[in-house]
C-alpha positions as a Markdown table, in Angstrom:
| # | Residue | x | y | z |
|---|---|---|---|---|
| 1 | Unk | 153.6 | -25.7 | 167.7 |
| 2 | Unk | 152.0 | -27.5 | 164.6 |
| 3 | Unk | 153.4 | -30.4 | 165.8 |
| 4 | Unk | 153.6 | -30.6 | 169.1 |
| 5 | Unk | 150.0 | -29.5 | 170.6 |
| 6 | Unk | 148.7 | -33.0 | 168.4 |
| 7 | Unk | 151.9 | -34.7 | 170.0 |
| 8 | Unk | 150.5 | -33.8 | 173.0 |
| 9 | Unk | 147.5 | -34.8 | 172.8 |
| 10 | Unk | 148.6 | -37.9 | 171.5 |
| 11 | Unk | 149.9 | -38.7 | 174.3 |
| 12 | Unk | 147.2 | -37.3 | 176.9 |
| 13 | Unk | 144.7 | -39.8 | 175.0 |
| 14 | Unk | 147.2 | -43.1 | 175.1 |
| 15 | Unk | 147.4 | -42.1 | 179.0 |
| 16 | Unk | 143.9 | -41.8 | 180.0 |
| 17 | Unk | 143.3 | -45.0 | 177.2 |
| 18 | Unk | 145.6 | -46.7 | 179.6 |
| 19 | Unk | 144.2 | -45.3 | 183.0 |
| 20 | Unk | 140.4 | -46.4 | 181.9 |
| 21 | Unk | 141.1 | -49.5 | 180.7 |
| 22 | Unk | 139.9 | -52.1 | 177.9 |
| 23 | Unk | 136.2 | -51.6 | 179.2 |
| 24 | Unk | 136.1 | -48.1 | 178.7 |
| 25 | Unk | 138.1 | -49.0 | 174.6 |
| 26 | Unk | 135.6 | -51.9 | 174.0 |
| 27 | Unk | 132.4 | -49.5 | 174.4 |
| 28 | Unk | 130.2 | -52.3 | 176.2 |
| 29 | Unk | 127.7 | -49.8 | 177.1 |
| 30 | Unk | 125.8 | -46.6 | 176.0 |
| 31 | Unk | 127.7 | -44.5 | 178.5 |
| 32 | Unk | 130.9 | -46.1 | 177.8 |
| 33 | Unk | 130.3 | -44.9 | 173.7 |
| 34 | Unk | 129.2 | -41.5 | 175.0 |
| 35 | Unk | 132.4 | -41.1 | 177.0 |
| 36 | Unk | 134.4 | -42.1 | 174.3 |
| 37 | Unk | 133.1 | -39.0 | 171.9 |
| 38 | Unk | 133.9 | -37.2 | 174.5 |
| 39 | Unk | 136.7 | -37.6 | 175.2 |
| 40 | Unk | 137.9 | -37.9 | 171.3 |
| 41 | Unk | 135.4 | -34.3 | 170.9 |
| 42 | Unk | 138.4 | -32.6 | 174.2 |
| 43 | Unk | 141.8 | -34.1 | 172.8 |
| 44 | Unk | 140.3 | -32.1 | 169.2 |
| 45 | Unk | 139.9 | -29.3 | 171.0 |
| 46 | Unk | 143.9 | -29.3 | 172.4 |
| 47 | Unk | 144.6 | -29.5 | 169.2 |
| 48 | Unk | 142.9 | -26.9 | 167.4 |
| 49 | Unk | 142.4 | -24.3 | 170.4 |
| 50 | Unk | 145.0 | -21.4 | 170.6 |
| 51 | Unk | 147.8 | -21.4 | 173.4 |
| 52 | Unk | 145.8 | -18.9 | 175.8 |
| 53 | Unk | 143.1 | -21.5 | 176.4 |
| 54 | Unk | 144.6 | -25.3 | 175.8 |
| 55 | Unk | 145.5 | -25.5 | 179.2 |
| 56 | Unk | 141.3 | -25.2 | 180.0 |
| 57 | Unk | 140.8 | -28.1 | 177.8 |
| 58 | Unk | 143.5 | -30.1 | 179.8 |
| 59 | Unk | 142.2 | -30.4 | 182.5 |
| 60 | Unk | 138.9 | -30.4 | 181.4 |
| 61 | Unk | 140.1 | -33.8 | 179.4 |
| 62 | Unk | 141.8 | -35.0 | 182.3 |
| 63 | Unk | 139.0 | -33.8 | 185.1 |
| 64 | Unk | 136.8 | -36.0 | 182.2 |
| 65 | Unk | 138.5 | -39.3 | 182.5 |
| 66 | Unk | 138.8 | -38.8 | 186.5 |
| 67 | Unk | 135.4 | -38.5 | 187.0 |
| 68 | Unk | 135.1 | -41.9 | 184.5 |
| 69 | Unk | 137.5 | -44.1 | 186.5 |
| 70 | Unk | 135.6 | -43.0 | 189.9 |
| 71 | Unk | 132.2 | -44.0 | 188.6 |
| 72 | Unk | 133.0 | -47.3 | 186.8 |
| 73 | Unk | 134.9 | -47.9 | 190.7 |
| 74 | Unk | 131.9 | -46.8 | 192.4 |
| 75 | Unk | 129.6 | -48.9 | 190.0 |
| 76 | Unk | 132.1 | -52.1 | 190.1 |
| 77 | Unk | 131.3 | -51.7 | 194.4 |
| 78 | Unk | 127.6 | -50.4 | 193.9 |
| 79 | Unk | 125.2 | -53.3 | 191.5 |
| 80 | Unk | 122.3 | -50.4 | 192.1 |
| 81 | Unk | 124.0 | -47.7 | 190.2 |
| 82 | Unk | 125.6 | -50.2 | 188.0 |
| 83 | Unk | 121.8 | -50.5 | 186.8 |
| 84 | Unk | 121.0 | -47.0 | 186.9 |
| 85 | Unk | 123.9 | -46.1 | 184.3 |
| 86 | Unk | 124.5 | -49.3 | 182.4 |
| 87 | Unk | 121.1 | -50.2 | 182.3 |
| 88 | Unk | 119.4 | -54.2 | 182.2 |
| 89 | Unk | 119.4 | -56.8 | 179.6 |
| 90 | Unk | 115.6 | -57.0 | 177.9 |
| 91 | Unk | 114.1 | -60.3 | 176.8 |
| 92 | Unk | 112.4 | -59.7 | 173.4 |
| 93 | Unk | 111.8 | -63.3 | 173.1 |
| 94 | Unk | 111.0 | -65.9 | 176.0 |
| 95 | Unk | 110.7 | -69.2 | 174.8 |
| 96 | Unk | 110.0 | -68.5 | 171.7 |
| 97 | Unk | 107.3 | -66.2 | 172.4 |
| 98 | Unk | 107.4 | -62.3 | 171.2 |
| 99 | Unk | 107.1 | -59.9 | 174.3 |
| 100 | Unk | 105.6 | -56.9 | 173.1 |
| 101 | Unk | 106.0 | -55.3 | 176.2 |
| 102 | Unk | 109.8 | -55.4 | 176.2 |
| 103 | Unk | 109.6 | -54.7 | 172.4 |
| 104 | Unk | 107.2 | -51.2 | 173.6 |
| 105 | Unk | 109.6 | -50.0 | 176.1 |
| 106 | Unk | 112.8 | -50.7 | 174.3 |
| 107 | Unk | 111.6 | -48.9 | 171.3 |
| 108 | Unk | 111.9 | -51.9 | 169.0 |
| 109 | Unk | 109.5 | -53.0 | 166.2 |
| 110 | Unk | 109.3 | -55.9 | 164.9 |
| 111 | Unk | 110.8 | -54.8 | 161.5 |
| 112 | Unk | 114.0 | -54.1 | 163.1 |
| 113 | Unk | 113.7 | -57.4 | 165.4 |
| 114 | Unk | 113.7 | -58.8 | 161.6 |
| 115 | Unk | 116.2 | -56.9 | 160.3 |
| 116 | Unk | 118.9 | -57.7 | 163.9 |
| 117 | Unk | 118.4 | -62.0 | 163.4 |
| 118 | Unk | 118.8 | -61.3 | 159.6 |
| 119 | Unk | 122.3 | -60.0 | 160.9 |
| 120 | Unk | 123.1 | -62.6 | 162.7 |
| 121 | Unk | 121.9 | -65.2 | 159.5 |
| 122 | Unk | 118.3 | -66.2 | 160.9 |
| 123 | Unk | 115.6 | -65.7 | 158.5 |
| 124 | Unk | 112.7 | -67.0 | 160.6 |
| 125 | Unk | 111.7 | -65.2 | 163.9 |
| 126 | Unk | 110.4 | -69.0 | 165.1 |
| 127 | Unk | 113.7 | -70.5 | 165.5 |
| 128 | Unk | 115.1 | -68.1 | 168.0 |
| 129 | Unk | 113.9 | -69.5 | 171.3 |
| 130 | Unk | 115.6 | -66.4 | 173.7 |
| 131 | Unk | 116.0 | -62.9 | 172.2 |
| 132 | Unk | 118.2 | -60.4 | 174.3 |
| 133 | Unk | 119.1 | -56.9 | 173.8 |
| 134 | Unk | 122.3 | -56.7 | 175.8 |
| 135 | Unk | 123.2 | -53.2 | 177.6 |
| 136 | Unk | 125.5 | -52.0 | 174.5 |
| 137 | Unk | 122.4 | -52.4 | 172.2 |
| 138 | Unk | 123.6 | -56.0 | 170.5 |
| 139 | Unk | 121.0 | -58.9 | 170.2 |
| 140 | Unk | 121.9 | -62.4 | 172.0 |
| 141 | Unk | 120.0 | -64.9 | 170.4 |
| 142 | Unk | 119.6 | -68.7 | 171.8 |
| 143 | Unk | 118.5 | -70.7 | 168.6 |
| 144 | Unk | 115.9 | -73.4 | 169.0 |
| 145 | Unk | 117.3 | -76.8 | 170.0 |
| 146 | Unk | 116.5 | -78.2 | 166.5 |
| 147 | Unk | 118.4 | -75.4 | 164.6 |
| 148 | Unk | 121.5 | -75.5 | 166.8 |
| 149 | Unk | 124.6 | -76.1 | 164.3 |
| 150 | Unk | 124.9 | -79.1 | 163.5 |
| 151 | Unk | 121.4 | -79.8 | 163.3 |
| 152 | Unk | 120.1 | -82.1 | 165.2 |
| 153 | Unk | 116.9 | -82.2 | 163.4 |
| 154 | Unk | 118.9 | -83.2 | 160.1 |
| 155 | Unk | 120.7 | -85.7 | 161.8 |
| 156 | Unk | 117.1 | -87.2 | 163.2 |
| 157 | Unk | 118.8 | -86.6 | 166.8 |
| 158 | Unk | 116.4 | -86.4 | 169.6 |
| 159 | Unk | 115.9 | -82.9 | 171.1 |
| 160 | Unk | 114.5 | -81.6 | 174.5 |
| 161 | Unk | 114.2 | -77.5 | 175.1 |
| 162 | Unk | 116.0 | -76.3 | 178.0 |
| 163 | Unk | 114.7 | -76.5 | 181.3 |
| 164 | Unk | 116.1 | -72.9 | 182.2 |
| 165 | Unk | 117.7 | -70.2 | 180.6 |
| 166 | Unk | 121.0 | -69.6 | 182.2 |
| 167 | Unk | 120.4 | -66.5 | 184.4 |
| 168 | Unk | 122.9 | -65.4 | 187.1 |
| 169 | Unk | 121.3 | -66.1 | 190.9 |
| 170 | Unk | 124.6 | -65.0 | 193.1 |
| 171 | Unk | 126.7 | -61.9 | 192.4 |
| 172 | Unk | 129.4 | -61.2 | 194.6 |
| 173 | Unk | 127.8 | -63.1 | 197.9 |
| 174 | Unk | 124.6 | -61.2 | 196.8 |
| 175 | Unk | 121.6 | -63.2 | 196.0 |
| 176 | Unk | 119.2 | -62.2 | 193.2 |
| 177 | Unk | 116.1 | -62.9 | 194.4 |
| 178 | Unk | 113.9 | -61.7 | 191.2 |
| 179 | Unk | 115.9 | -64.7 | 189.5 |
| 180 | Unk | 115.2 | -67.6 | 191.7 |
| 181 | Unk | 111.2 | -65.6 | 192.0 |
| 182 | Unk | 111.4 | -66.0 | 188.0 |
| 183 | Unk | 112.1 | -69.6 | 187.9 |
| 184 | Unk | 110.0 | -70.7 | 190.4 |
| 185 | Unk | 112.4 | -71.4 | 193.2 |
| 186 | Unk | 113.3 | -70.3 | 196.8 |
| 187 | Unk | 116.4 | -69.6 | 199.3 |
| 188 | Unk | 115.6 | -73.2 | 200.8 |
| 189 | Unk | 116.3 | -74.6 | 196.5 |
| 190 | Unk | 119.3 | -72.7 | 196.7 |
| 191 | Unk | 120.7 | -73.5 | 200.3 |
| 192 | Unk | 120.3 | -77.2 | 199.3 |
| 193 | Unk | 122.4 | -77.0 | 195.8 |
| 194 | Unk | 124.6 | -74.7 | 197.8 |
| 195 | Unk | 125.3 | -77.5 | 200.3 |
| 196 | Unk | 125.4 | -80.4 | 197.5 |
| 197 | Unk | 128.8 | -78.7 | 196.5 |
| 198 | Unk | 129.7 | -78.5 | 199.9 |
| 199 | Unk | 129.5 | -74.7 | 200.4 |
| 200 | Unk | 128.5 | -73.3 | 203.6 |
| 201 | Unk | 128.0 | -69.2 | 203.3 |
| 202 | Unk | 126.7 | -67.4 | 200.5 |
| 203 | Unk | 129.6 | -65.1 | 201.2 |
| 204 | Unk | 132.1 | -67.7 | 200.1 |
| 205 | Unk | 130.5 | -67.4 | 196.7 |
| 206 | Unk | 131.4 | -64.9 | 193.8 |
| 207 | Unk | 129.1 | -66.1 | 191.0 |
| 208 | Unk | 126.5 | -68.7 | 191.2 |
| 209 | Unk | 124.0 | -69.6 | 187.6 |
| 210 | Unk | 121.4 | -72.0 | 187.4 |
| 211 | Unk | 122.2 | -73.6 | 184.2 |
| 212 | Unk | 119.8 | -74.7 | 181.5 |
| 213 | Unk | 119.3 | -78.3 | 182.9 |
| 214 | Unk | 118.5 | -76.9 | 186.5 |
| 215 | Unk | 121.9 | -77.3 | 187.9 |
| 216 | Unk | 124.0 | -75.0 | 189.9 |
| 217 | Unk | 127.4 | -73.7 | 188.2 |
| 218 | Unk | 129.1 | -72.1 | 191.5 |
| 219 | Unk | 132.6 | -69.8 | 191.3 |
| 220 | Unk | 133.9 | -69.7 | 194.2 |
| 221 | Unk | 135.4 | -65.9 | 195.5 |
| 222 | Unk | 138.9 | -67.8 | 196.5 |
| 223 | Unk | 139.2 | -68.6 | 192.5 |
């Protein structure tokens, strides 16, 4: 019995590893890490629990990773409750510019703003032109033009910042109005790019980004 409950269990894990998939193993998000304790904190308990009771902590492992798959199926149909549990990128920095705002309600100071671009092998808040704290709790960070690798300011190379940050303005047919709001632009901007690369419905489209020259990057669903 030594050997065969952690056999087992062994085996319950590498199945519900499989049924959840590579999102659930890569821990993109804070819920994803949480269910993976959990799940890890169950399978220990097949293991040490006595024979009377390690059927409980079966299904209570299995019930687990059945409620999981059902709500990263209803989240993957629902971009709503995908925001309520997975949360939304913050900005910390915007063009170069430190938002203390998004720096109060993420909990941040600027010590450990320091110590996350020190991470990442930048020593100088001022050349980070976008700061993001994705979902999972890692900082993207868009360099200023100058300090992009090669430098183009040692190479005496003419530089021009962006005239957007790329940002997602169709998901899945759906339009993100805040977006186009953000930048400055309207439906009747978007229609006319739309039509440009001769596409007729919004509903024909399954991810649309602005890009940082003010262009429209457009995957089509049929791709």
């Amino acid at each position: 019995m030594i050997i065969l409950k952690p056999t087992f269990a062994f085996i319950l894990l590498l199945i519900c590893a499989r049924v959840l998939g590579k999102k659930q193993m890569s821990q993109m998000t804070f819920f994803n890490y949480v269910t993976g304790i959990t799940i890890g904190s169950l399978a220990a308990e097949i293991i040490t629990f006595d024979d009377q009771t390690i059927w409980h902590e079966v299904v209570g492992l299995l019930w687990w990773c059945l409620l999981t798959a059902l709500l990263a199926y209803i989240t993957l149909k629902s971009s709503k409750l995908r925001q309520i549990i997975d949360g939304q990128p913050s900005i910390l920095i915007k063009n170069g510019v430190i938002q203390k705002k998004e720096l109060k309600s993420t909990r941040i100071n600027i010590e450990e703003l320091s110590m996350m671009f020190r991470e990442q092998g930048i020593f100088s808040i001022k050349d980070v032109d976008y700061a993001i704290l994705e979902q999972n709790g890692q900082l993207s960070i868009l360099k200023m033009q100058e300090q992009i690798t090669v430098s183009r300011k040692d190479m005496s190379v003419p530089t021009s910042q962006p005239k957007y940050l790329p940002a997602e303005v169709i998901i899945d047919g759906r339009i993100i109005h805040k977006n186009l709001t953000s930048y400055g632009l309207n439906l009747q901007w978007l229609e006319n790019e739309l039509n440009a690369q001769s596409v007729k419905n919004i509903d024909d489209v399954f991810y649309a980004e602005i890009q940082d020259d003010g262009s429209l990057y457009i995957a089509p669903k049929k791709e």
